[in-house]
N, C-alpha and C positions, 0 to 999 in steps of 0.2 A: 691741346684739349684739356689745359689746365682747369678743375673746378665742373668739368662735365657731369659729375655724378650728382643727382640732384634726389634721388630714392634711397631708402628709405625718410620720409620726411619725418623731422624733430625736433622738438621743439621742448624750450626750458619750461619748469614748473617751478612755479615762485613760492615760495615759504618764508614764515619767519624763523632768522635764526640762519636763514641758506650763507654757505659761505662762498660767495661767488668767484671765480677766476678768470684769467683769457680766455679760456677754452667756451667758459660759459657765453660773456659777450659775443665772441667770433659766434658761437653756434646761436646767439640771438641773431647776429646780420645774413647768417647762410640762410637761414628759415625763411626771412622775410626774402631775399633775393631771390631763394629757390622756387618760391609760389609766385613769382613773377615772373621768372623766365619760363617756367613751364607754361603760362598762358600764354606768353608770350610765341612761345614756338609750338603748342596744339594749336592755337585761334588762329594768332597772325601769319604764323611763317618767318622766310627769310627772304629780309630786301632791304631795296630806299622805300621808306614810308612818306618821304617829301624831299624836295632840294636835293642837294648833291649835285648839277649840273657840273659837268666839264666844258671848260671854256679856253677857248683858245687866245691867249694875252698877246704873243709876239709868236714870231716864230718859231722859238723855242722854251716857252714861256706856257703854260697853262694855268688854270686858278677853277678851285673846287669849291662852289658856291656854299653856302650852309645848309645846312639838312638832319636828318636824323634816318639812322636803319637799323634795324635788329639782325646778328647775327646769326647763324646756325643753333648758337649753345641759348636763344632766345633773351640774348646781351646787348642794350642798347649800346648806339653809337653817334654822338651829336656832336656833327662840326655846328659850334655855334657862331661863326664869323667865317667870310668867305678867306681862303688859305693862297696867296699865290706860291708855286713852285717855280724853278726851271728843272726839267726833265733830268738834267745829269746831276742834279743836285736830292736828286728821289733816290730811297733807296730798290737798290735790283736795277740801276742804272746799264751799270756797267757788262754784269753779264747780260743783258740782251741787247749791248751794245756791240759784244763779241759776235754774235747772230746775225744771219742773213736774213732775218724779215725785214719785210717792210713796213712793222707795225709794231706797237707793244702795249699791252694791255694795264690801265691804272687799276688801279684794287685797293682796299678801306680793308681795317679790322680793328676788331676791338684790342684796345693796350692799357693796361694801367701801369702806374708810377707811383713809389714813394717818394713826398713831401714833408716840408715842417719839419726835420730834423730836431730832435729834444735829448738831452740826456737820461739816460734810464737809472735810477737811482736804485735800481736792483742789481745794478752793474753787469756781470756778463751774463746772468740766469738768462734764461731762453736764448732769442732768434737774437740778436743783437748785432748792429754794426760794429766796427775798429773801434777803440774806446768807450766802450761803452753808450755809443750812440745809437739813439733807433728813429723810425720816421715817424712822428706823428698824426698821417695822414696816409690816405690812400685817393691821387688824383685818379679817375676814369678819363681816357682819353682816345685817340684813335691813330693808326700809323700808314700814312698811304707808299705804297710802294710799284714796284713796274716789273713786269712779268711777259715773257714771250709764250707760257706755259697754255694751252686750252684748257679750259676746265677736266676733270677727270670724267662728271657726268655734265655730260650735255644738256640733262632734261632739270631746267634750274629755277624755271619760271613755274609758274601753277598750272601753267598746261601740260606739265608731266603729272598731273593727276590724271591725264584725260590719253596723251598722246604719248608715243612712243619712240625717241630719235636713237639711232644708230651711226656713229660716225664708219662710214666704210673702208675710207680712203683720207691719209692727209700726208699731205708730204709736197715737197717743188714747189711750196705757191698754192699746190692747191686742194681742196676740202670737198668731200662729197659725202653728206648727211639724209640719211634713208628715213622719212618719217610717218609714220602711222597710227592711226586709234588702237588704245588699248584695248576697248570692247567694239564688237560687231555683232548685230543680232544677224541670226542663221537666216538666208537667204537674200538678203539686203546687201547693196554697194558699202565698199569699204574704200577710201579713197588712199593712194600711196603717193604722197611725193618723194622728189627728188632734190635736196638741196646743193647745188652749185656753188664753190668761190673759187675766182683764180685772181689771187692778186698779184698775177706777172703780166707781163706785155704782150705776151708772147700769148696766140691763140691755142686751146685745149681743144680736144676731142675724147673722148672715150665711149667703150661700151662695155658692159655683161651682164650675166647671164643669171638672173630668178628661178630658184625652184622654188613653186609653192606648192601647201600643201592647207587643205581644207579650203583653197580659193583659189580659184580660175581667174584666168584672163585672156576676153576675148575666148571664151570656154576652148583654152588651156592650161596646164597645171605647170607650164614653164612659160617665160617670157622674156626678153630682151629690153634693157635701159641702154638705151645710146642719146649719145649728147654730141653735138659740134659747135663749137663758139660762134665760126664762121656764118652759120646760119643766125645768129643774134645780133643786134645791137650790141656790142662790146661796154657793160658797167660792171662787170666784175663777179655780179650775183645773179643766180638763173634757179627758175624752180620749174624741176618738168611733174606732170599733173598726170598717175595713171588712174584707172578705175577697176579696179578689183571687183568679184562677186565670192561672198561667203556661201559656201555651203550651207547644206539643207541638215543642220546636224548644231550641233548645241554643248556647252559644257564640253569642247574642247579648244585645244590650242591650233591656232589657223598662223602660220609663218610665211614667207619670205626668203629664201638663203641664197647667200651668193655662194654660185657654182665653182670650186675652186680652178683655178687657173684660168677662168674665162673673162676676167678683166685684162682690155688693155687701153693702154694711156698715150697720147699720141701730143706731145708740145712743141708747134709750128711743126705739126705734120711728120714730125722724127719717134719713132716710137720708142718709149723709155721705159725700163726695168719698176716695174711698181706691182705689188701686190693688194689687191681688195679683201675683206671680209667682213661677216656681219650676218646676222640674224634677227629680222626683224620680227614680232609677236603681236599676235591679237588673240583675244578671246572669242572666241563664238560663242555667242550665250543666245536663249529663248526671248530674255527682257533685252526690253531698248536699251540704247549704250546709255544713256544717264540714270536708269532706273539702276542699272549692272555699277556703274561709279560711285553711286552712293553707296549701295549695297557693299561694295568691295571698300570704301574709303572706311565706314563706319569699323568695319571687321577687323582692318589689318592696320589704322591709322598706327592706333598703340604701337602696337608692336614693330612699326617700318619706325617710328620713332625713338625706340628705346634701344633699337640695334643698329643704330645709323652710328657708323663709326667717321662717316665722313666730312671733315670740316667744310663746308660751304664756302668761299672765297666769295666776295662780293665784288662782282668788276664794272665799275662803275664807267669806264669807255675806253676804246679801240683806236689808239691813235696811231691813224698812217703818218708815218714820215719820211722824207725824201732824203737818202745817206749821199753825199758829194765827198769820198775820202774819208777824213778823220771829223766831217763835218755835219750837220744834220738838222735838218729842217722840218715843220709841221705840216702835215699838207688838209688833213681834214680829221677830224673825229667824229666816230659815230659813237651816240650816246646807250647806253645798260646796252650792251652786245647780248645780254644773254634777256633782256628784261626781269632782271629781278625786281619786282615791283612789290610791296606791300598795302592792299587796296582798305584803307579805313572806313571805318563804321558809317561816314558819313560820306565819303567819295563811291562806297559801296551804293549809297542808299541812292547820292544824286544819280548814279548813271541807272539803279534800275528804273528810278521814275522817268527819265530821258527815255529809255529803252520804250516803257510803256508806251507814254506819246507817242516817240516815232511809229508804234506797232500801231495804234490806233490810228495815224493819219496814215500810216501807210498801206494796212490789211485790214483795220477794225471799220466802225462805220460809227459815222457822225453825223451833225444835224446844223441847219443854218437856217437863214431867213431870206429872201431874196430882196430887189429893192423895191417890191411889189409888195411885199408881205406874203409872199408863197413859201408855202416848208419845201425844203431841202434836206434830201437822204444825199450820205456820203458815202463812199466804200472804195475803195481801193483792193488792188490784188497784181499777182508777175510781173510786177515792174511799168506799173497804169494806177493812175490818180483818177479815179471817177466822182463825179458829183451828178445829182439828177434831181427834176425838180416838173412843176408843171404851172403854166401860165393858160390863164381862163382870159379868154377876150368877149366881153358881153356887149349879143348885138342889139339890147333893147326891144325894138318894139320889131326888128327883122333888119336882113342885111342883102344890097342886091349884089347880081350876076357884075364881078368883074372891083369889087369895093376891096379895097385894100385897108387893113389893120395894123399896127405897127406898136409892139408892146414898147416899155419903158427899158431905160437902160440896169440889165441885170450881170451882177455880181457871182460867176461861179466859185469862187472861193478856193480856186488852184492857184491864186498868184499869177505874176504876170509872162509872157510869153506865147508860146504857140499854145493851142486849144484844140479838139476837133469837137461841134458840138454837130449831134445828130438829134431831129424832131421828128415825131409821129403824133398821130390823131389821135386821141384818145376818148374811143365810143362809151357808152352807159353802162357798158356791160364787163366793163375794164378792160376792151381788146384797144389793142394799139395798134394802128395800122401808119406803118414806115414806107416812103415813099410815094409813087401818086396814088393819089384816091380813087383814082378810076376803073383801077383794076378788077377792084370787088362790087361785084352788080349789086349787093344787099348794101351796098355803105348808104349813110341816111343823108350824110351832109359832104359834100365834096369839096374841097381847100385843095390851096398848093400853097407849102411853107419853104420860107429861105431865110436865113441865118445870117448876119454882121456881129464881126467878132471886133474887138478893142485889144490889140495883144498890150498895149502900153497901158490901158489901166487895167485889165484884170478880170473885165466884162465883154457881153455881149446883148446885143438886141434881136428878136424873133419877129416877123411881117408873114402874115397869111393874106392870101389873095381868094377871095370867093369865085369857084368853080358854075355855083350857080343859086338863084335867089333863097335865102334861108330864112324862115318865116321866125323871129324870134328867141332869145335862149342865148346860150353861151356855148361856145367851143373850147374844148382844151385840148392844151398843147403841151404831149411831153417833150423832157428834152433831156438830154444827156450829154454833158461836157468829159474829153479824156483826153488825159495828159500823160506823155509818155518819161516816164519818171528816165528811164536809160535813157533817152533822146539828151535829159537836160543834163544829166547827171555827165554824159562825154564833152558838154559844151563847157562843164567846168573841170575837167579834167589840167591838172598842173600840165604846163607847159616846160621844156627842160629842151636844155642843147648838152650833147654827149660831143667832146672830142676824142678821136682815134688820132694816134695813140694816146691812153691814159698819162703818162711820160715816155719823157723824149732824151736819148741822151745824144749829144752831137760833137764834133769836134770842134776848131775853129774855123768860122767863117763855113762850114758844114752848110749844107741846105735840105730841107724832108719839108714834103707836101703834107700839111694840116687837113684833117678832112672833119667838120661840123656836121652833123645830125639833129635836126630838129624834130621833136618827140611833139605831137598833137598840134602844131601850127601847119599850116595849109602854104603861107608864107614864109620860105625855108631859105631866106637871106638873111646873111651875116655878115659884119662889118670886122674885120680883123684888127687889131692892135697888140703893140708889146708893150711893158712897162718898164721905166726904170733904164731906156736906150737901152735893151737888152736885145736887141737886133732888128731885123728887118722885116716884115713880114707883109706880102701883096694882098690882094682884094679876093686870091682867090686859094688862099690859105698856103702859099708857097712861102715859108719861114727859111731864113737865114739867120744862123749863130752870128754873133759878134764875135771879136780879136781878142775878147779877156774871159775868162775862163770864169762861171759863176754857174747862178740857177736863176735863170731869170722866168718870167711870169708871159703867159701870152694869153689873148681875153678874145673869144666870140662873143657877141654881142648881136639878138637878133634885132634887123632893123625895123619890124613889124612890132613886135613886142619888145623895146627897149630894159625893161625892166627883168627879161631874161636874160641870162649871159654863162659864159662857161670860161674856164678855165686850165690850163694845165701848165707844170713846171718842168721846164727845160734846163737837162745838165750841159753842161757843155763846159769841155775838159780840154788840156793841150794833150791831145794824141802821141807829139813827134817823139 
């Protein structure tokens, strides 16, 4: 926390005649430094402001793309060239190589170095190296290193302005993270999840036991979290989703607590010695949760700032890797675990105008042309794209009993796909009447209309059929096109293969059935392969170890969608 004290601010006052020394320089560069770090950590924050990717080179091999982040102490940090590593060559190697995870955490911080070496012709006065030598220079720089350690605080991203995590439980492989809004207005849902990781093979279960207080669930003031893996898809990560109701009461504290001794832990069904706790918080206040955030940001920013004793670590990715002995392999990395992100002035700006648009195609309301020249009202709302519009068919001089009409082809402006468009009459007096005309003995003109849709361009055409002879004038025809934004939205849902088990460890010439899970295809074949003559494996995911002892690669591959595929790595060791 070298150099953290940034207050009182001070600054030289120049004169003539001043007789200047080091102390005076050095406190010219702390002045300008220290009114930049402090913007830097009221405005910005701490994170990656860009780059920094971790990339996976070889197998043991990673490389940290270039980037820039400010730290905690609001300390720039620029890899300015991408840096490759190998893992045993980082430092914090080796102790979290001592360690039974199966992962370890890369992390950046700011380092500086003395350069430029020169002789100081003042000889030993002041800070001086051996001989009288001192460095001329001060490089800025940064040190990456690798860590098994979780953060101390969990809440690292900028949504711990808003939300509230509790780790309850971490131990065996596995993590379970309690997370909730900081504010809750009195009488309104407050939603609680449940964060899940188990990164063993081995299937988890657990459950206990919520007292709350100032919020019901399921209007009670206790309630039970149970979880079984077995009931999931097996990816390692699970969020369970309750629904809370705050009390009718305000300007108090609304909790969560776990009931002591009523957690238990159950891995492959064996139950295991493990303790939970944790106290999760909400405010109940009168105002909305965002009115209550700002109000509270503005209040206590200062001050949660000036008494943060705690250094921020920036951990830039989570790399799993697969341990074979003295030996050790990459198997995937997930990128900012924590997302520290720092959102700039202008990446701020893009996504709020993105935001706007989408709001307005999605809920606002818009205006078009048809290819008639007819206006077109838009609006949207729940998860429905509506457009609506009205075509006039003019009968001239009269139209008779049984004459059919057929407008030109019109553009609803949803894009292309399914549509459902629905028509009605639309009398002089602005009523609309939807479905036959017959019904209502006052109606003045009788029609029956039917609708041809174009899903592949993006329109459709409207045809009225006269009911009975119509002396003159024009009829109109509303219409309303709706599109079911969830319908489309599942059709492009990522498609993924999960294999069970995540890894495999085997002995020689060993055999375990593969089992493939295809996630949103309907076509749920798979072609099996191994790489690398790394053993055998049939058509119906029956794997066979080879006679040499390695880690070899096995690939699902769905035969529907080629371009999906999964993976897992297999140990396989000599047992005897």
């Amino acid at each position: 926390m070298k150099n953290s004290t940034i207050f009182p601010f001070e600054r030289n006052q120049y004169f003539y005649g001043k007789l200047l020394s080091v102390d005076d320089f050095a406190l010219e560069q702390k002045y300008g430094n220290d009114k930049r770090r402090m913007i830097n950590r009221f405005v910005c924050g701490t994170g990656v402001i860009a780059g920094m990717y971790v990339v996976m080179v070889d197998e043991q091999t990673v490389s940290v793309e270039a980037g820039c982040a400010l730290d905690s102490l609001g300390r720039e940090i620029v890899v300015d060239a991408p840096v490759i590593k190998k893992l045993s060559l980082i430092d914090g190697f080796e102790s979290c190589a001592d360690m039974q995870d199966s992962y370890v955490y890369l992390c950046i911080e700011y380092s500086q170095e003395g350069t430029n070496p020169v002789h100081n012709i003042a000889g030993n006065s002041g800070v001086t190296s051996s001989e009288g030598v001192q460095n001329n220079r001060i490089r800025e720089g940064y040190r990456l290193y690798l860590t098994n350690q979780k953060p101390e605080e969990i809440n690292l991203s900028c949504d711990a302005l808003y939300e509230e995590k509790v780790r309850i439980y971490s131990g065996q492989g596995v993590t379970i993270i309690q997370n909730c809004p900081k504010f809750v207005q009195s009488g309104q849902e407050a939603e609680l999840t449940v964060e899940v990781e188990n990164l063993g093979q081995q299937y988890i279960s657990f459950s206990y036991t919520l007292n709350l207080t100032g919020l019901t669930y399921q209007g009670d003031s206790q309630m039970t979290v149970s979880f079984d893996e077995m009931m999931f898809e097996k990816k390692g990560r699970y969020t369970l989703t309750y629904h809370l109701k705050a009390m009718n009461v305000s300007e108090m504290e609304g909790s969560a607590d776990v009931e002591s001794d009523s957690f238990g832990l159950y891995i492959a069904k064996q139950k295991v010695d493990a303790r939970a706790n944790g106290r999760s918080v909400m405010k109940l206040t009168a105002r909305d949760g965002k009115e209550e955030l700002l109000k509270q940001y503005h209040y206590h920013a200062m001050e949660s700032l000036m008494e943060a004793t705690y250094k921020e670590t920036i951990y830039l990715g989570k790399i799993y890797m697969i341990k074979a002995g003295d030996s050790y392999f990459i198997d995937r990395i997930e990128q900012m675990p924590y997302n520290q992100y720092v959102m700039s002035n202008a990446l701020s700006g893009a996504l709020i105008k993105m935001l706007m648009k989408e709001s307005v195609r999605m809920g606002g309301i818009g205006s078009g042309v048809d290819s008639q020249g007819q206006f077109i009202r838009g609006e949207s709302a729940l998860g429905a794209q509506v457009r609506d519009g009205v075509i006039e068919f003019d009968l001239g001089l009269g139209g008779q009993r049984g004459q059919r009409l057929i407008s030109g082809e019109i553009f609803h402006g949803l894009g292309l796909g399914r549509v459902a468009i629905q028509t009605g009459l639309e009398e002089e007096q602005k009523e609309v009447v939807y479905g036959s005309s017959e019904v209502f003995e006052d109606q003045k003109i009788r029609v029956e209309s039917a609708v041809r849709t174009y899903e592949d361009k993006g329109s459709f055409a409207v045809g009225i059929r006269l009911l009975e002879t119509v002396m003159g004038g024009k009829i109109k025809v509303r219409w309303t096109a709706v599109k079911n934004v969830a319908e489309e939205h599942a059709d492009k849902i990522e498609k993924k293969i999960f294999i069970k088990p995540g890894i495999l460890e085997l002995g020689l010439r060993e055999s375990y059935y593969l089992e493939a899970n295809c996630v949103n295809m309907t076509d749920k074949r798979v072609e099996w392969s191994v790489k690398n003559n790394g053993g055998f494996v049939d058509s119906n995911g029956h794997y066979t170890a080879p006679n040499t002892p390695g880690v070899y690669e096995v690939v699902a591959q769905s035969v529907a969608f080629s371009e999906v595929k999964a993976s897992i790595f297999v140990v396989v060791r000599n047992k005897s």
